[in-house]
Residue, then its C-alpha position, 0 to 999 in steps of 0.5 A: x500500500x502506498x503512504x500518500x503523506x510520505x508521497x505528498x512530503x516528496x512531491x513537497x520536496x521536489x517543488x522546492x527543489x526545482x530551482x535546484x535541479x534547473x540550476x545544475x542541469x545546465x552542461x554550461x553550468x556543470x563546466x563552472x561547477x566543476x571548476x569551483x569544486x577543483x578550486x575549493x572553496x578557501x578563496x573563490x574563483x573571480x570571474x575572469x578566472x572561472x573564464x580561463x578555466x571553462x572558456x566561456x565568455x564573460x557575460x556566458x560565465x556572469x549569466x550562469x552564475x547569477x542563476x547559481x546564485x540565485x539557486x544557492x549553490x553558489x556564494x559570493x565573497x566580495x572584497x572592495x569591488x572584487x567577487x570571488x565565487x565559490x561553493x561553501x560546503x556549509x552552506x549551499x541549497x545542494x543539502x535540500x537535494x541530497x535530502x530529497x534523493x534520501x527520503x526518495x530512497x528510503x520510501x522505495x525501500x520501504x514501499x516497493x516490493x523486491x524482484x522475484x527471481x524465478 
């Protein structure tokens, strides 16, 4: 039998984390993810360097981290009139995802029945 208050608290999750998903399911953004994981988040990348890593233009690279931003998987760090971009292990919305595929784990387990092997 199925727990429709489990699935209603999935279909909750899944809501709010939409941003998420669109956020990094971008092959664009995927390229500056991964370059601000590499570079750890100690000192963050400025966005003259995130382009040298991804080769992707300025206004290509500023569009898609503001929509990383926006999603809070990204931080900024400004000093003086420089930003440095990173990803704080701490504090990012990646936890609502991760939390989500968790609770989407556990109800299979609890829920669906194992193949039969004949």
């Amino acid at each position: 039998m199925k727990d429709t208050e489990q699935l209603n608290l999935l279909a909750v999750e899944f809501q709010a984390c939409q941003h998420i998903l669109t956020a990094i399911g971008n092959p664009t953004r995927h390229s500056i993810l991964l370059t601000l994981i590499a570079a750890g988040c100690k000192d963050g990348m400025r966005v003259g360097e995130i382009m040298q890593n991804t080769h992707l233009s300025r206004p290509t690279v500023s569009h898609h981290i503001r929509i990383l931003r926006e999603a809070k998987i990204v931080n900024v760090h400004r000093l003086g009139t420089k930003n440095f971009y990173y990803i704080d292990p701490q504090d990012n919305s990646l936890f609502m995802l991760k939390n989500m595929i968790n609770h989407i784990e556990d109800y299979m387990k609890n829920h669906w029945e194992p193949e039969r092997k004949n």
